[in-house]
C-alpha positions as CSV (number, residue, x, y, z in Angstrom):
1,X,-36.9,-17.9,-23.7
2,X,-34.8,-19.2,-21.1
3,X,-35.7,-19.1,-17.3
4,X,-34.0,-17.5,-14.5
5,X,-33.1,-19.8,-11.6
6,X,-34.7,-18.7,-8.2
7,X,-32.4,-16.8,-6.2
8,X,-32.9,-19.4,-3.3
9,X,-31.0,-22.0,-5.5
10,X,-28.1,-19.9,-6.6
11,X,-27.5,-18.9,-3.4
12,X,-28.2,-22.7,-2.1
13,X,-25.6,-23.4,-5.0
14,X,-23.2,-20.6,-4.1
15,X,-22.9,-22.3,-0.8
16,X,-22.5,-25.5,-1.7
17,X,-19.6,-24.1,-3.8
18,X,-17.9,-22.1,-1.0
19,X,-18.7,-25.4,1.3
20,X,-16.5,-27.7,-1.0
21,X,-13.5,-25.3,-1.0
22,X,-10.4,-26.2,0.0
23,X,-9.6,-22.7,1.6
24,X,-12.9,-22.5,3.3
25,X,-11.7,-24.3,6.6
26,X,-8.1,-23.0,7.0
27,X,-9.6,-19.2,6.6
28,X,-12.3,-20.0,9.2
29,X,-9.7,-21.2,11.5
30,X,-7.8,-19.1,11.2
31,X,-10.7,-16.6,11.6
32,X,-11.4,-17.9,14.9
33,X,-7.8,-18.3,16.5
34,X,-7.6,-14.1,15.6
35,X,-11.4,-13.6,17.3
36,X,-9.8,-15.9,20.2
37,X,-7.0,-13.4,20.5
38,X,-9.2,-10.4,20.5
39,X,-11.5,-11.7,22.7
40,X,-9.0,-11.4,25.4
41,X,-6.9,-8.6,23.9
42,X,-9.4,-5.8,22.4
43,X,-6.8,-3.6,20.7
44,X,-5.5,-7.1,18.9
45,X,-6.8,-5.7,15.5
46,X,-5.2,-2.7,16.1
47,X,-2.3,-1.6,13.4
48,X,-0.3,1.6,14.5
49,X,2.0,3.9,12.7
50,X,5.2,4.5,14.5
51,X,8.5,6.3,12.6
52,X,7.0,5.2,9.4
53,X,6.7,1.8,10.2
54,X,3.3,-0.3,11.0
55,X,3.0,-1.8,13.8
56,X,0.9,-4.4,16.0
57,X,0.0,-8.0,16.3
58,X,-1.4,-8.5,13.3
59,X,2.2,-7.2,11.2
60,X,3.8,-9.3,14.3
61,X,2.5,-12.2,13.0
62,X,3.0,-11.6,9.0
63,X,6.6,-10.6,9.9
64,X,7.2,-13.9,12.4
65,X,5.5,-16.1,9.9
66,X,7.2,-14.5,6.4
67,X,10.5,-17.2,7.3
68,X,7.3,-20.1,7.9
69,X,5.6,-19.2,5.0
70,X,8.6,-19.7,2.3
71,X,9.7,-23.2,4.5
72,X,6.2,-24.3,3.8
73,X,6.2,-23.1,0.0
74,X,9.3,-25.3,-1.0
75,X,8.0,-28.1,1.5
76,X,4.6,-28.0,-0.6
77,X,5.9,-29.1,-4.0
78,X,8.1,-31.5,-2.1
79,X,5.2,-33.0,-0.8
80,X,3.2,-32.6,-3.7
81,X,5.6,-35.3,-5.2
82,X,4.7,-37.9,-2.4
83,X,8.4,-36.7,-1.2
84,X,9.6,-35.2,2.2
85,X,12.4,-33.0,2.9
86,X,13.5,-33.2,6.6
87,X,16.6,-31.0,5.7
88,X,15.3,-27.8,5.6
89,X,15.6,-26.8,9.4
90,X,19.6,-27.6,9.0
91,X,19.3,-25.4,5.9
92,X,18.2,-22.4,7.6
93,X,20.5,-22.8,10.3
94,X,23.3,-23.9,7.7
95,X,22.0,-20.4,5.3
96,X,22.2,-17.9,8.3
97,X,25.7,-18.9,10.1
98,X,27.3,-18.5,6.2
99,X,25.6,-15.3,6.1
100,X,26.9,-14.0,9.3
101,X,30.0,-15.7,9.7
102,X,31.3,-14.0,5.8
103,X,29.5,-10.8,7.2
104,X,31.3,-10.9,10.7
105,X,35.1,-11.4,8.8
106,X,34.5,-9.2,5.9
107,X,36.6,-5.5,5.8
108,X,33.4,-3.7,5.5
109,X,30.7,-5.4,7.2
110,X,28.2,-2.6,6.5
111,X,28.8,-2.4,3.0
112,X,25.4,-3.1,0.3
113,X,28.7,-6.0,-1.5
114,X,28.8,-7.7,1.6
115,X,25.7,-8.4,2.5
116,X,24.7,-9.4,-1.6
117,X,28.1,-11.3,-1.4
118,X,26.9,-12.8,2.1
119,X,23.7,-13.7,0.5
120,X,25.1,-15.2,-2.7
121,X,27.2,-17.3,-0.9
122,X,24.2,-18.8,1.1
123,X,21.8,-19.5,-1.6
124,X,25.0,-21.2,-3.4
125,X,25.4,-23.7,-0.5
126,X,21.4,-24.0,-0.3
127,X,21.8,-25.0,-4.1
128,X,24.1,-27.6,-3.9
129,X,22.7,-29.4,-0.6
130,X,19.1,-29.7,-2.4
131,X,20.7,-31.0,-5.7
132,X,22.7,-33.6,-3.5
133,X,18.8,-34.5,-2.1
134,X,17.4,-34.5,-5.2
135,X,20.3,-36.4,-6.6
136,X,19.5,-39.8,-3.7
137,X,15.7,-39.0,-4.1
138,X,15.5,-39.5,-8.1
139,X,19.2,-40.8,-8.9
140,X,20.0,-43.8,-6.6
141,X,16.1,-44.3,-6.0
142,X,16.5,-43.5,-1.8
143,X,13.4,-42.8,0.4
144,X,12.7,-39.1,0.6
145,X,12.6,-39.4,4.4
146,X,16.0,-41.1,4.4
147,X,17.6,-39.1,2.1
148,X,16.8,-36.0,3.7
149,X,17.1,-37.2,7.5
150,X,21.1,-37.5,6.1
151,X,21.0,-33.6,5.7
152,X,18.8,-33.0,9.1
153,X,21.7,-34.4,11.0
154,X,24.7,-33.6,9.5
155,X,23.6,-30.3,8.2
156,X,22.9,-29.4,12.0
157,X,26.4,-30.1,13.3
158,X,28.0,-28.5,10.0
159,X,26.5,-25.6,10.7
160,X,28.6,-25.4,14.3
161,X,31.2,-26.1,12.7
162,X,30.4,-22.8,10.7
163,X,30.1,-20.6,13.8
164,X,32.7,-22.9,15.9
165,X,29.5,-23.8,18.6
166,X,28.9,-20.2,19.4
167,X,26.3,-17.1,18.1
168,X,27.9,-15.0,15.9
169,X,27.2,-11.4,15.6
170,X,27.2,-8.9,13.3
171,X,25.9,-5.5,12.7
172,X,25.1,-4.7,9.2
173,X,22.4,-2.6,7.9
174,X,21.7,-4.1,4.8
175,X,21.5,-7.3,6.1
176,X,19.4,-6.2,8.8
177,X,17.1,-4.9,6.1
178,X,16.4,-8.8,4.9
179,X,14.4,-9.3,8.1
180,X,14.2,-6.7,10.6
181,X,14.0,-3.8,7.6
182,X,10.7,-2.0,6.9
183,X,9.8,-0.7,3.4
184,X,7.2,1.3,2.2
185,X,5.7,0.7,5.7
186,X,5.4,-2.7,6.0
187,X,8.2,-5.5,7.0
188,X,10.2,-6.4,4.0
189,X,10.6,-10.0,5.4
190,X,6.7,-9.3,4.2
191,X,7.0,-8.2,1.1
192,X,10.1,-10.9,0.2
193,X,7.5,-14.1,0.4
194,X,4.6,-12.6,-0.5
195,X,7.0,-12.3,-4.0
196,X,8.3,-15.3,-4.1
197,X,4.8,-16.9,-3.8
198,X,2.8,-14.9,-6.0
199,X,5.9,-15.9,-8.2
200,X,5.6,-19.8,-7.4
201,X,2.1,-19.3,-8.4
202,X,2.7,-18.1,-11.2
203,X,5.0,-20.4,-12.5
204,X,3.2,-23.4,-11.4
205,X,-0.1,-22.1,-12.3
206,X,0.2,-20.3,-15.5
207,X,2.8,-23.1,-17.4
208,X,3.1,-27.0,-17.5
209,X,5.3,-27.5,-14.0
210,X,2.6,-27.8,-11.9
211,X,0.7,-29.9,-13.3
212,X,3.4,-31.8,-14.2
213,X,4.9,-32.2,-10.2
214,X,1.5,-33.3,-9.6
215,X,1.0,-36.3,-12.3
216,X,4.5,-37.2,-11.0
217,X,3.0,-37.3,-7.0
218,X,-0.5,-38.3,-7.8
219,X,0.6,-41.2,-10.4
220,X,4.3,-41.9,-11.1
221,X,3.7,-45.0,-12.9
222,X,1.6,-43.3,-15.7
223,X,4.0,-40.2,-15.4
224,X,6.3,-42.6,-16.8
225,X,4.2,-44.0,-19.7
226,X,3.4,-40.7,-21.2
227,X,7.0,-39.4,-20.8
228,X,7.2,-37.8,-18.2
229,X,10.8,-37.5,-16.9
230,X,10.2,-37.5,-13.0
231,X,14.0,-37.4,-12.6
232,X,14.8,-34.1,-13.4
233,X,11.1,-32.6,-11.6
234,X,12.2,-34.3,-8.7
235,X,15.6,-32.7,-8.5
236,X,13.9,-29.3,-9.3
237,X,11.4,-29.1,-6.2
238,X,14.5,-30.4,-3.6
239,X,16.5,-27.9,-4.8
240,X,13.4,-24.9,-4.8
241,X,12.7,-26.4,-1.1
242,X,16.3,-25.7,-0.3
243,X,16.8,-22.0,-1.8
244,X,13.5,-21.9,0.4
245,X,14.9,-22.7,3.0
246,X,18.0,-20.8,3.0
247,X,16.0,-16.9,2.4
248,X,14.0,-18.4,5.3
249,X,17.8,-18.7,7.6
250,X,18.7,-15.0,5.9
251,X,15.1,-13.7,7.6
252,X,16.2,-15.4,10.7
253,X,19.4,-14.4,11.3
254,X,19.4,-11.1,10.3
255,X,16.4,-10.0,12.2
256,X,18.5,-10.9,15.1
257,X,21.7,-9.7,13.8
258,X,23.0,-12.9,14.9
259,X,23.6,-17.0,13.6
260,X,22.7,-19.8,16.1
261,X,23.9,-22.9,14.2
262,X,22.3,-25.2,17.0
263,X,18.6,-23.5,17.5
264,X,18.2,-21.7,14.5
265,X,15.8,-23.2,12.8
266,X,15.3,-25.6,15.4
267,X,12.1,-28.1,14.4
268,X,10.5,-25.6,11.7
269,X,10.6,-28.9,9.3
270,X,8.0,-30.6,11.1
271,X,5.7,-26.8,11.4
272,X,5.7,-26.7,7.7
273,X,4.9,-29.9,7.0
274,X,2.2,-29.5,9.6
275,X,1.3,-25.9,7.7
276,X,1.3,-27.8,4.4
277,X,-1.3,-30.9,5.4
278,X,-3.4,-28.1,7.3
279,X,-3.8,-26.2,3.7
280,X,-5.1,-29.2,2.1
281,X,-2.5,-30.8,1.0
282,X,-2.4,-34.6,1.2
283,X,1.0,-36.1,2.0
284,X,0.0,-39.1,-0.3
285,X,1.2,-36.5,-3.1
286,X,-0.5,-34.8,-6.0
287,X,-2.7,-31.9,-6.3
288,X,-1.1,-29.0,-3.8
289,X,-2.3,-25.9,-2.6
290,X,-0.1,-22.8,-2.4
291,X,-2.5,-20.8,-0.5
292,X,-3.8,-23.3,1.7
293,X,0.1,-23.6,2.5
294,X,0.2,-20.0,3.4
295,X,-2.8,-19.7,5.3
296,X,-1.4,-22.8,7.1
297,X,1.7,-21.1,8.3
298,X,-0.2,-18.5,9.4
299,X,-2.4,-20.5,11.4
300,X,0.8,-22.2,13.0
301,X,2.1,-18.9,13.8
302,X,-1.3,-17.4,15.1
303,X,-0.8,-20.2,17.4
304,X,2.5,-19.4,18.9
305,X,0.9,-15.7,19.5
306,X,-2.2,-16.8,21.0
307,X,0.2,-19.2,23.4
308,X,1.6,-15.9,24.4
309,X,-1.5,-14.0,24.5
310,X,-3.4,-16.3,26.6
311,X,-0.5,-16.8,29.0
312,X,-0.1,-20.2,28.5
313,X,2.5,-21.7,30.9
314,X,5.7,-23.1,29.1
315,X,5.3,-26.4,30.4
316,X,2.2,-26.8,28.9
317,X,3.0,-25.0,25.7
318,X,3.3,-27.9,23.3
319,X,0.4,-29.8,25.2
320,X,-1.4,-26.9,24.5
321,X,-0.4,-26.5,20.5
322,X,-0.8,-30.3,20.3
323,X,-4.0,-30.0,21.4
324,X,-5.1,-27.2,18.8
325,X,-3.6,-29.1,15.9
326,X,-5.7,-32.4,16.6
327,X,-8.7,-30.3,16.8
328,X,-8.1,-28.1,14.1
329,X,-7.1,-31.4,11.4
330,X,-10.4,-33.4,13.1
331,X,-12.4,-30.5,12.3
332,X,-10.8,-30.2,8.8
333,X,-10.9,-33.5,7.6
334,X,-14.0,-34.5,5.1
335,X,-14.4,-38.0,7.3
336,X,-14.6,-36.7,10.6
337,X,-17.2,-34.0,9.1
338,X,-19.1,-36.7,7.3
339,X,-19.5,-39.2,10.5
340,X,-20.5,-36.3,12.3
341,X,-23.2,-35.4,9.9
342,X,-24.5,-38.8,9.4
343,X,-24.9,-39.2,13.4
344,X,-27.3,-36.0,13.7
345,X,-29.1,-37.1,10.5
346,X,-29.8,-41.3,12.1
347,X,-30.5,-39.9,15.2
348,X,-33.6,-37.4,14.1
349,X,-35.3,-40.4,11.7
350,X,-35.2,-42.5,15.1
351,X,-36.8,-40.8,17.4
352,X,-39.5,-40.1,15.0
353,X,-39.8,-44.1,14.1
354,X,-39.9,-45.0,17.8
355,X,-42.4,-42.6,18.4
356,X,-44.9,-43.9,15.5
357,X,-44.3,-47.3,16.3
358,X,-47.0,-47.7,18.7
359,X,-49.8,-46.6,16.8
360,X,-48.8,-48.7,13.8
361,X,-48.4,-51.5,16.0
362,X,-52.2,-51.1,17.4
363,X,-53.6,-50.3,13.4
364,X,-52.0,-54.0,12.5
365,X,-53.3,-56.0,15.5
366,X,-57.1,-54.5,15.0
């Protein structure tokens, strides 16, 4: 007859378990940067229904950080292969002003062909410009951060050559829909990555790819011994960062009706790399974390409302962000937490020592 643990030790166990997740600290802080907000703003929780549509900070910052969120998931298994992609930021801006710029030319701008044509023709261009990274990352053997620095700067400037240096306009209904459109209630910009991650998941969870991207991060030389063809896995997760990318420029631009080839997309490579090493994902490469990606780019984007919330002056913005980032990767990192830990536990055993001393002292002399 087997017996029952007490219930002290499963639950001592239990939270040994939930202390040793990875999610644990990007949920709590994100946890606290929301209870921040609402202690200042008291109807911050508040979600109102308005022609059909929800509103309120909360969707705010789902819809805001839906273009984040997909930059972050391609940057993840990029990452995940001890790789970098710095072009993703001219891919959005690259994504959005072909978008706009067919849309803005076309007969019928507010036709459903358009827009899919508009689209099409995006993600076709976002193809080719990751396969072009993949093909100096894994073909001609260049360094990630090299390779893809090509595409930051000349992607930026062929994207104004796009839109000729100036926004381009457009009103179109369906492409509106990408992401200013509402449907079933919620922000379809929403509803778009929340798919494509539950089907990144998916595919890296429930076959061979992800674990396969993360032998080839965590160890390429014994990748290669057991036949693992790096190669082609490295091709694949420049080119997913770049389709990425480019639904992320769609969202962008057509929830402003508008392409920006010099600010959009402005610097949102380093905030998903910053979203991905907040989730728990270490830039040395191997195992990844989708949802610690996700609740990383929501913690970045939390942070841009609560910048706004607090009234933060714009001089001080970045200061201010900066500031939160180093505090919220010191209090997530296992060494900070463990030389923390082990200065409260020396100092209690040396009071106590100093304070027996004396006595012990006397004992030995008599």
């Amino acid at each position: 007859m087997t017996t029952q643990p007490p219930k002290s030790e499963a639950a001592a166990a239990i939270g040994r378990r939930l202390a040793g997740h990875r999610l644990l600290w990007p949920a709590l802080i994100l946890l606290a940067l929301l209870l921040g907000n609402l202690a200042f703003h008291h109807d911050f929780f508040s979600v109102r229904v308005r022609d059909g549509h929800l509103y309120g900070s909360l969707i705010d910052i789902l819809q805001f950080g839906a273009p984040l969120i997909l930059v972050a998931l391609g940057m993840t298994l990029v990452i995940a292969t001890r790789g970098i992609d710095l072009s993703v930021g001219s891919t959005v801006a690259i994504a959005g002003a072909l978008a706009c710029g067919h849309i803005s030319t076309a007969a019928h701008p507010g036709s459903v062909a358009t827009m899919l044509t508009a689209v099409a023709l995006a993600l076709g261009v976002a193809l080719v410009l990751g396969l072009a990274n993949g093909f100096l990352v894994s073909g001609l053997g260049v360094q990630p951060i090299v390779a893809t620095l090509i595409l930051m700067v000349a992607g930026r400037g062929v994207a104004q050559l796009i839109t000729d240096g100036q926004i381009v306009t457009v009103t179109s209904a369906p492409y509106k829909m990408i992401g200013g459109g509402y449907w079933l209630t919620f922000p379809f910009a929403v509803l778009l990555a929340a798919a494509l991650v539950a089907l990144t998941a998916f595919v890296t969870r429930r076959s061979a790819l992800g674990l396969l991207i993360e032998s080839v991060g965590g160890n390429p030389a014994a990748s290669r011994l057991v036949g693992i063809r790096a190669g082609g896995l490295l091709a694949l997760v420049y080119v997913f960062s770049a389709l990425c990318a480019a639904v992320a420029g769609l969202m962008i631009s057509s929830n402003v009706s508008s392409a920006d080839g010099n600010n959009a997309g402005l610097w949102i490579e380093l905030d998903a790399i910053l979203a991905v090493v907040v989730g728990g994902t270490a830039l040395t490469g191997g195992r990844f974390s989708l949802g610690g990606t996700v609740l990383g780019a929501l913690i970045i984007q939390t942070l841009s409302t609560t910048v706004y919330t607090l009234g933060v002056p714009p001089e001080t913005t970045l200061v201010f962000k900066a500031f939160v980032v180093i505090v919220v990767c010191l209090v997530q990192a296992p060494v900070f937490r463990a030389k923390v830990l082990r200065r409260r536990r020396t100092t209690t055993p040396r009071s106590h020592t100093t304070a027996g001393a004396a006595p012990l002292q006397q004992e030995v002399r008599a």
